[in-house]
N, CA, C and O atoms as a DFTB+ gen file, in Angstrom:
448 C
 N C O
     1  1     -64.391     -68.842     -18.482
     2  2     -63.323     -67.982     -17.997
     3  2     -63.128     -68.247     -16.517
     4  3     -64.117     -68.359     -15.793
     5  1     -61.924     -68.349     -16.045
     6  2     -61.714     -68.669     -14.586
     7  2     -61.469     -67.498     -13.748
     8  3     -60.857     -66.509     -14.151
     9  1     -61.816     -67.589     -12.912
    10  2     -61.936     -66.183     -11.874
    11  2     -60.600     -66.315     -10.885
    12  3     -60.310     -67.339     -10.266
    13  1     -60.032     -65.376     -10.870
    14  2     -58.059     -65.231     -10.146
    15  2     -58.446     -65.756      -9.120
    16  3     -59.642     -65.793      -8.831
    17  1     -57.293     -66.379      -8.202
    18  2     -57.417     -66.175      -6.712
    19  2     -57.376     -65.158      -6.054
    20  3     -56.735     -64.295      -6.654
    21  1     -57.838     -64.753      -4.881
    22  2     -57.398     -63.626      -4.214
    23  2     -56.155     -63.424      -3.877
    24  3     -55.277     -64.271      -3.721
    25  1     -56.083     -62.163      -3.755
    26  2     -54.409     -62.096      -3.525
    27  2     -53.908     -61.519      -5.229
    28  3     -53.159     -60.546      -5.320
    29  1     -54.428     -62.255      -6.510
    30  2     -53.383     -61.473      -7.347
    31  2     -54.175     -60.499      -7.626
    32  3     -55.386     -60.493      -7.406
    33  1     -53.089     -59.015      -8.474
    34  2     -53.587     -58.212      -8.826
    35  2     -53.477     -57.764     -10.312
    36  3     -52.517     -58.041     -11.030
    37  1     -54.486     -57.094     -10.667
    38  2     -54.522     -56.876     -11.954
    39  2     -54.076     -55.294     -12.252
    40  3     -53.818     -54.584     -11.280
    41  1     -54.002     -54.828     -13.406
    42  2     -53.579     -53.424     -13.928
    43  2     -54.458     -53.399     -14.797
    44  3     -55.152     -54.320     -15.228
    45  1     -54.419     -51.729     -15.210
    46  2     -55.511     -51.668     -16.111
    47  2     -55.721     -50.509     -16.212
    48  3     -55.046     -49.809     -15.457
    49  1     -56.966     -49.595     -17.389
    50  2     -57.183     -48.233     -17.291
    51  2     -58.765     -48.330     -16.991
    52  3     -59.537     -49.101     -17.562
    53  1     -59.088     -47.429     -16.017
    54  2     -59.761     -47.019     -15.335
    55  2     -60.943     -46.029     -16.206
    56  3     -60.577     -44.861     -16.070
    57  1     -61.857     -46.077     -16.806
    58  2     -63.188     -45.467     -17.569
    59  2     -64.092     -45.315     -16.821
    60  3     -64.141     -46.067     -15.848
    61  1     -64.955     -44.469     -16.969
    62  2     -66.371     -44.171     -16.446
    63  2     -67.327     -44.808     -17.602
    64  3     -67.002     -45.326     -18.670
    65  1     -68.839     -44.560     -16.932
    66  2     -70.075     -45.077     -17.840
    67  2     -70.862     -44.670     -16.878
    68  3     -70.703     -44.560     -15.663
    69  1     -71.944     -44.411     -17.762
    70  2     -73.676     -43.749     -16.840
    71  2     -74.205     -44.890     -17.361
    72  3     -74.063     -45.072     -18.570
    73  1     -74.963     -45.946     -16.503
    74  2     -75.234     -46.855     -17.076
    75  2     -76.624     -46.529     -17.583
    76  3     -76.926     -46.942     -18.703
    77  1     -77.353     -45.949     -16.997
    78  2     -78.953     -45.589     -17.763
    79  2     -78.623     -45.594     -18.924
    80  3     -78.946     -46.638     -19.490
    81  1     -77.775     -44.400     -19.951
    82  2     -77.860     -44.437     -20.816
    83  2     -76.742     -45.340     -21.839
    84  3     -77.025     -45.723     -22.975
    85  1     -75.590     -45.540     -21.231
    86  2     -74.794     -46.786     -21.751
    87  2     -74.963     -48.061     -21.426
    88  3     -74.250     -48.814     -20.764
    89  1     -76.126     -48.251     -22.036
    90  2     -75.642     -49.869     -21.732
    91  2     -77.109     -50.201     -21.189
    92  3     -77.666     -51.275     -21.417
    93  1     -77.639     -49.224     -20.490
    94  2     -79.080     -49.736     -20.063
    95  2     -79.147     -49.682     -18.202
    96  3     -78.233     -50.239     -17.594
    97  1     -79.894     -49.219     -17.681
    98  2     -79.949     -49.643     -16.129
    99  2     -79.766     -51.233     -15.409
   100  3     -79.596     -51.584     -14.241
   101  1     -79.895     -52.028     -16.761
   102  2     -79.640     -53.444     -15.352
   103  2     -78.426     -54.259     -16.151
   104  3     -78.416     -54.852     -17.230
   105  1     -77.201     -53.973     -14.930
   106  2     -76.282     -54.660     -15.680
   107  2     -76.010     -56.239     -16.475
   108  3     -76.959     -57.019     -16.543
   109  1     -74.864     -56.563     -16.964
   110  2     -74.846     -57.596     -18.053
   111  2     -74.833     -59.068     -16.966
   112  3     -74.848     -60.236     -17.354
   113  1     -74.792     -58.471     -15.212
   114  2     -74.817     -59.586     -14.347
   115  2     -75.988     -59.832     -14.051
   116  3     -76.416     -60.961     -13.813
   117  1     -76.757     -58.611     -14.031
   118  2     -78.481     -58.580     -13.596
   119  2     -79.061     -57.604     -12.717
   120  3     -80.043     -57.031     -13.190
   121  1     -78.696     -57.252     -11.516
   122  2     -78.549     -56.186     -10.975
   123  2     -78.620     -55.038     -11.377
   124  3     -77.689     -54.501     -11.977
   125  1     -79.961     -54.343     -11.067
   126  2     -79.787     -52.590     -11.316
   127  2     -78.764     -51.972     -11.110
   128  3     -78.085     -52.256     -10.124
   129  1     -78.313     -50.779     -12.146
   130  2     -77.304     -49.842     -11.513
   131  2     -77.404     -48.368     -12.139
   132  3     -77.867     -47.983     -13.212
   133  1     -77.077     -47.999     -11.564
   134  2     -77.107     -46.180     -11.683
   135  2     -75.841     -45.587     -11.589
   136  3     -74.788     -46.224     -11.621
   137  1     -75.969     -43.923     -11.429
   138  2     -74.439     -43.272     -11.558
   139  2     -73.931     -43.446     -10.209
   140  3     -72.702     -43.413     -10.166
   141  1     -74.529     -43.628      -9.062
   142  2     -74.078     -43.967      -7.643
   143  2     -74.169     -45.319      -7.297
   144  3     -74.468     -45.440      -6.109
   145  1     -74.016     -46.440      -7.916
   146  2     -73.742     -47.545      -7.391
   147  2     -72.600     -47.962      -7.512
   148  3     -71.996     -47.608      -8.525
   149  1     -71.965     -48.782      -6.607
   150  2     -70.436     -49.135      -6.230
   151  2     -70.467     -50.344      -6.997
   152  3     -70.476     -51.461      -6.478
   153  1     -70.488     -50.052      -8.663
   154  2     -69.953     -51.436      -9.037
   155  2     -69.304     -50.968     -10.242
   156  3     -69.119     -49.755     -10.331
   157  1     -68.914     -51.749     -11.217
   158  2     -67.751     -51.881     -12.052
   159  2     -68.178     -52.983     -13.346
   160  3     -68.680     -54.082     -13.108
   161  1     -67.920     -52.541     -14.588
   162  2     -68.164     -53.765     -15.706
   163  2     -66.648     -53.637     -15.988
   164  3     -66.097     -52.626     -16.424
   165  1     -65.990     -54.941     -15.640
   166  2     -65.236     -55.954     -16.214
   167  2     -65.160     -56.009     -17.872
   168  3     -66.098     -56.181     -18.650
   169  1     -63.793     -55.815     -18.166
   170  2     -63.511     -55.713     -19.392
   171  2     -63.942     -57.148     -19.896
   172  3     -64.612     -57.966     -19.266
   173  1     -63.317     -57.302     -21.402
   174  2     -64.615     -58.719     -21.793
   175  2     -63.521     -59.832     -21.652
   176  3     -63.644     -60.828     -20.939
   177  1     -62.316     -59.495     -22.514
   178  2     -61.333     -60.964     -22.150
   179  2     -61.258     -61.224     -20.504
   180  3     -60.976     -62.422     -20.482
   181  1     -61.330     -60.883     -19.391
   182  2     -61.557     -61.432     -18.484
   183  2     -63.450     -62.144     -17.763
   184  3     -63.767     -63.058     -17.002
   185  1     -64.342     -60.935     -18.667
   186  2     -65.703     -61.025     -18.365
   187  2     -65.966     -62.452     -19.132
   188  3     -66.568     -63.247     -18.411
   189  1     -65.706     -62.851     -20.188
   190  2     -65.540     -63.999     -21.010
   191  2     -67.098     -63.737     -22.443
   192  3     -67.257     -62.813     -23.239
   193  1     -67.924     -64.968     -22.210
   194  2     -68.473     -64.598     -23.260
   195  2     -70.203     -63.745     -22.393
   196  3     -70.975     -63.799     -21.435
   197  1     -69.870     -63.029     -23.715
   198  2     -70.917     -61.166     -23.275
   199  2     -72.464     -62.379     -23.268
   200  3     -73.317     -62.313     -22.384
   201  1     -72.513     -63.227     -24.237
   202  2     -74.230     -63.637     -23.947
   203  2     -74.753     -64.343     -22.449
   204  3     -75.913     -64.497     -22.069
   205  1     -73.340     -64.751     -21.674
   206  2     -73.786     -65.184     -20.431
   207  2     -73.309     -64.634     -19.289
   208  3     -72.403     -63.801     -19.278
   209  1     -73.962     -65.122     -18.153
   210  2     -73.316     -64.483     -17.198
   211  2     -71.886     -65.249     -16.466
   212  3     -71.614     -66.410     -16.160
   213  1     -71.314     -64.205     -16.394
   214  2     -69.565     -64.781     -15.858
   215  2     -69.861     -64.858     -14.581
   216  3     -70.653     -64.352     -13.787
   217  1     -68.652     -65.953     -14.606
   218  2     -68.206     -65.885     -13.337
   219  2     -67.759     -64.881     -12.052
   220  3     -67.960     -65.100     -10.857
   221  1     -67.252     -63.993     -12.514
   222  2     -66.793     -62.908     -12.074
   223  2     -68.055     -62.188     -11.557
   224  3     -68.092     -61.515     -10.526
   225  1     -69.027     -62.400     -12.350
   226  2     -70.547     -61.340     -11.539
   227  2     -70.670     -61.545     -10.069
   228  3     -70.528     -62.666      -9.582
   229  1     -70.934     -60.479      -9.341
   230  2     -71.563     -60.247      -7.721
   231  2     -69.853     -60.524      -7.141
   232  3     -69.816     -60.857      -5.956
   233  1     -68.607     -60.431      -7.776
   234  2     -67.918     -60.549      -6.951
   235  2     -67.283     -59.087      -6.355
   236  3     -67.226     -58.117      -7.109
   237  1     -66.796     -58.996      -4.905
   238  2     -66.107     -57.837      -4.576
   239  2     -64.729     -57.925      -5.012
   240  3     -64.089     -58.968      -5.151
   241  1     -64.188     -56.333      -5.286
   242  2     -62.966     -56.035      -5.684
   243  2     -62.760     -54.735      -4.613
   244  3     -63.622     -54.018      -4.106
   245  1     -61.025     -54.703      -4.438
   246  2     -60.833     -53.272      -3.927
   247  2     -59.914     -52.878      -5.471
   248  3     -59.160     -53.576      -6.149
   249  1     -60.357     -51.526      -5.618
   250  2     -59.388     -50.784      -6.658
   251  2     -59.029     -49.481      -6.275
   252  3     -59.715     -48.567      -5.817
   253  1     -57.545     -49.574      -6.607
   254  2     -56.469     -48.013      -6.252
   255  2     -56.135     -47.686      -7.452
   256  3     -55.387     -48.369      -8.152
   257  1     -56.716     -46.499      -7.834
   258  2     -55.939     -45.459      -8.683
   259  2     -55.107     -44.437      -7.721
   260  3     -54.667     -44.549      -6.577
   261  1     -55.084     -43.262      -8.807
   262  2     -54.235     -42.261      -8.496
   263  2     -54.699     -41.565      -7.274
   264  3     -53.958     -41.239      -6.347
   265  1     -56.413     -41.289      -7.355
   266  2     -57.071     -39.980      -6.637
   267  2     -57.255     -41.346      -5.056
   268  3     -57.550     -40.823      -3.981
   269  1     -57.098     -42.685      -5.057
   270  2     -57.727     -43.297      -4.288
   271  2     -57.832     -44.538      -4.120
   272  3     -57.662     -45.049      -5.227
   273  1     -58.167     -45.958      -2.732
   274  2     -58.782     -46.042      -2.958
   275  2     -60.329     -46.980      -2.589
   276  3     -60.696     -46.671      -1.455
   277  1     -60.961     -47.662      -3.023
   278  2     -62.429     -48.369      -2.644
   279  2     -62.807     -49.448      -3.247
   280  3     -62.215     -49.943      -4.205
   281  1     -63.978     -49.956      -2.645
   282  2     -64.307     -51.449      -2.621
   283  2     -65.489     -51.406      -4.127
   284  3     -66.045     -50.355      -4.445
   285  1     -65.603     -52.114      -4.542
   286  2     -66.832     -52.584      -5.587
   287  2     -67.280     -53.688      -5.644
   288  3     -66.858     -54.574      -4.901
   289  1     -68.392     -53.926      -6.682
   290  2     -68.746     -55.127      -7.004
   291  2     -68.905     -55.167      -8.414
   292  3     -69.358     -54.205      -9.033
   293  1     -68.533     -56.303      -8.993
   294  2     -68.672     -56.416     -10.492
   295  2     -69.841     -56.895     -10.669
   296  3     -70.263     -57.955     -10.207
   297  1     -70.612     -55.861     -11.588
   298  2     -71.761     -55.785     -12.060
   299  2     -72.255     -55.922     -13.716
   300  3     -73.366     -56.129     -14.205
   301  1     -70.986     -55.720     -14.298
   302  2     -71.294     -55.508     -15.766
   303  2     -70.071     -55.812     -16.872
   304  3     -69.020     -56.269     -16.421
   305  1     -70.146     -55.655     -17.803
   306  2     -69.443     -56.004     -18.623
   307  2     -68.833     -54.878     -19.585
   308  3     -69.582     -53.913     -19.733
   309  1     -67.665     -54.825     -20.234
   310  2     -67.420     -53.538     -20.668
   311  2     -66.661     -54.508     -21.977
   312  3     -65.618     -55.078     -21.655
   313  1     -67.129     -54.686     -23.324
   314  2     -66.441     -55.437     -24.221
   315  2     -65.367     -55.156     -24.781
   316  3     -64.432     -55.878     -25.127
   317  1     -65.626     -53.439     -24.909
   318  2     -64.069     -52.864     -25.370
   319  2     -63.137     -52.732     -24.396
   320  3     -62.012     -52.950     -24.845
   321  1     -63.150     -52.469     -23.263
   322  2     -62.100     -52.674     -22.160
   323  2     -60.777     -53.532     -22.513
   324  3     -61.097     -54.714     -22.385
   325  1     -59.967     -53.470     -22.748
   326  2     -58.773     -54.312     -22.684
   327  2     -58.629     -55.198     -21.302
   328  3     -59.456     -55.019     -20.408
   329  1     -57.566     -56.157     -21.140
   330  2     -57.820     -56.858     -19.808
   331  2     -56.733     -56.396     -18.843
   332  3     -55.518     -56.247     -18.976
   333  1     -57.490     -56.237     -17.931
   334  2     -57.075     -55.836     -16.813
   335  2     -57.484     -54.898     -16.176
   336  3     -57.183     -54.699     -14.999
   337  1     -58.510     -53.914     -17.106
   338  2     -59.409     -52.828     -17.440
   339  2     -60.660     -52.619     -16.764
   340  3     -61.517     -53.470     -17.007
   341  1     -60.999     -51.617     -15.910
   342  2     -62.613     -51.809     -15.131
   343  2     -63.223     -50.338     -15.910
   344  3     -62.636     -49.266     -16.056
   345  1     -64.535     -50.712     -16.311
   346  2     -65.666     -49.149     -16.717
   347  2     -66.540     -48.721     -15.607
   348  3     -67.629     -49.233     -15.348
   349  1     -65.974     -47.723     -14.957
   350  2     -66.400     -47.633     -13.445
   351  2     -67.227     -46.713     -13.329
   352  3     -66.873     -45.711     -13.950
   353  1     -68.701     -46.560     -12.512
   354  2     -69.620     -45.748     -12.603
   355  2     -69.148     -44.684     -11.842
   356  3     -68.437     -44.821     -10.846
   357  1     -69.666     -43.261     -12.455
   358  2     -68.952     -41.903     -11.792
   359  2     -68.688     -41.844     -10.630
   360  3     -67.574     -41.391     -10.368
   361  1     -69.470     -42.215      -9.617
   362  2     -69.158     -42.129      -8.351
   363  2     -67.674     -43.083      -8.292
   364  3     -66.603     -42.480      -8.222
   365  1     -67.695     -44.152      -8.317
   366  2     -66.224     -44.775      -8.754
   367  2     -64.999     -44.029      -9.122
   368  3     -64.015     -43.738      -8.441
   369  1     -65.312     -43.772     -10.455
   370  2     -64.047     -43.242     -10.941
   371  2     -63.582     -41.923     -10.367
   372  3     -62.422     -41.560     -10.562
   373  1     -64.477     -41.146      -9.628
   374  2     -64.132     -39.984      -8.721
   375  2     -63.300     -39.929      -7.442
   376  3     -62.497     -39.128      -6.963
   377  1     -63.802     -41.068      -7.093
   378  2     -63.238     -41.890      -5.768
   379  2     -61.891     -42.269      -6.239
   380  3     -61.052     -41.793      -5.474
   381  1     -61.424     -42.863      -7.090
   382  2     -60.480     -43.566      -8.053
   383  2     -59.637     -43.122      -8.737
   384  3     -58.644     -43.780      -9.045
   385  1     -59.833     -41.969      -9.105
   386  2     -58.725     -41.464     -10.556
   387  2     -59.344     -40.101     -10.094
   388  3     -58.445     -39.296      -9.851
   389  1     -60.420     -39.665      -9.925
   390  2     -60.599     -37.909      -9.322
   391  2     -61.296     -37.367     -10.728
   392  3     -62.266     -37.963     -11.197
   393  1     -60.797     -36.333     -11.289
   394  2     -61.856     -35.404     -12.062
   395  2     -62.442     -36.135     -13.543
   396  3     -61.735     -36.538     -14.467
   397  1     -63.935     -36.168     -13.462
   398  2     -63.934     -36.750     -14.852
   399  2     -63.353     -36.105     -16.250
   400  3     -63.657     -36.652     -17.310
   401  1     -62.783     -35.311     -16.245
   402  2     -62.370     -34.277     -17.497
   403  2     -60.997     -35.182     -17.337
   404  3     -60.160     -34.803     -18.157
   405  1     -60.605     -36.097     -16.643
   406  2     -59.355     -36.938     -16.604
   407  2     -59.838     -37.626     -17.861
   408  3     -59.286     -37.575     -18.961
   409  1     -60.921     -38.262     -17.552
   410  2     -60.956     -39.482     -18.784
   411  2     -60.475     -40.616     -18.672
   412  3     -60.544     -41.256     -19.721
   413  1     -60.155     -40.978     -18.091
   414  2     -58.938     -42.023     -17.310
   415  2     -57.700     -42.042     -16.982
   416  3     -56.785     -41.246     -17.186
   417  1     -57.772     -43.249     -16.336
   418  2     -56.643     -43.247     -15.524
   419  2     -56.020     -44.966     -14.647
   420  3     -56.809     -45.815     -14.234
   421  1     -54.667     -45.071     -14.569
   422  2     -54.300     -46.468     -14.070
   423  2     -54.493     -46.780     -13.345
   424  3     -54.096     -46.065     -12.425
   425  1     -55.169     -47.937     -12.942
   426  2     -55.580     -48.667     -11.967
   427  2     -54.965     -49.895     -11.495
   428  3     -54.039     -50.335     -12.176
   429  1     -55.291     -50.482     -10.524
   430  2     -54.594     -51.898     -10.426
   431  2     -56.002     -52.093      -8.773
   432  3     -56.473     -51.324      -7.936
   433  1     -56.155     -53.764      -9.155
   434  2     -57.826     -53.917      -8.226
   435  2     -57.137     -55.407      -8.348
   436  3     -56.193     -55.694      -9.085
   437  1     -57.968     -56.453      -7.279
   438  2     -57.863     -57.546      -6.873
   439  2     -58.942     -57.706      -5.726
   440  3     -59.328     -56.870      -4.908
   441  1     -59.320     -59.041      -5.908
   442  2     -60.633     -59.793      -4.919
   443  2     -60.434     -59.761      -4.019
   444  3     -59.367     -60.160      -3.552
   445  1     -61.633     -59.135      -3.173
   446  2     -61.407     -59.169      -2.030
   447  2     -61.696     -60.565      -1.404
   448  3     -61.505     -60.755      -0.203
């Protein structure tokens, strides 16, 4: 899977995940993560294939939703995600889209 240039931007809906219990504490890039870390799993048609690690891992993104917005790093992988799609840890999506009782919300993010 090839990783965008900087500069374009993507769209997408915006999800939460606790990674302890979804998915496990060390993401699908390698890197520990928790409900306060500033990173993001990448939906899968852009993450590419789930048994290895993508390209896209350890890279920074800025993403604007509605409530906001802030910088990340892609850490993980989210298979059901559609593309264009980030599963953003709570602290994220608070920053991003605002109340979790939202559930989501539209986004649009590009490399920093």
């Amino acid at each position: 899977v090839q990783v965008s240039k900087r500069g374009e931007t993507f769209h997408g809906t915006a999800t939460y995940f606790h990674p302890a219990s979804e998915g496990g504490p060390i993401g699908a890039c390698g890197p520990r993560e928790n409900d306060n870390s500033l990173v993001v799993a990448l939906n899968g048609p852009q993450y590419g294939k789930m048994s290895k690690k993508s390209s896209w891992c350890g890279k920074k993104i800025k993403i604007t939703g509605p409530h906001g917005t802030t910088t990340a790093t892609i850490n993980d992988a989210c298979p059901e995600c559609g593309h264009g799609s980030l599963d953003l840890t709570p602290v994220l999506f608070k920053k991003v889209v605002g109340d979790y009782k939202i559930g989501e919300g539209h986004i649009s993010w590009s490399l920093l």
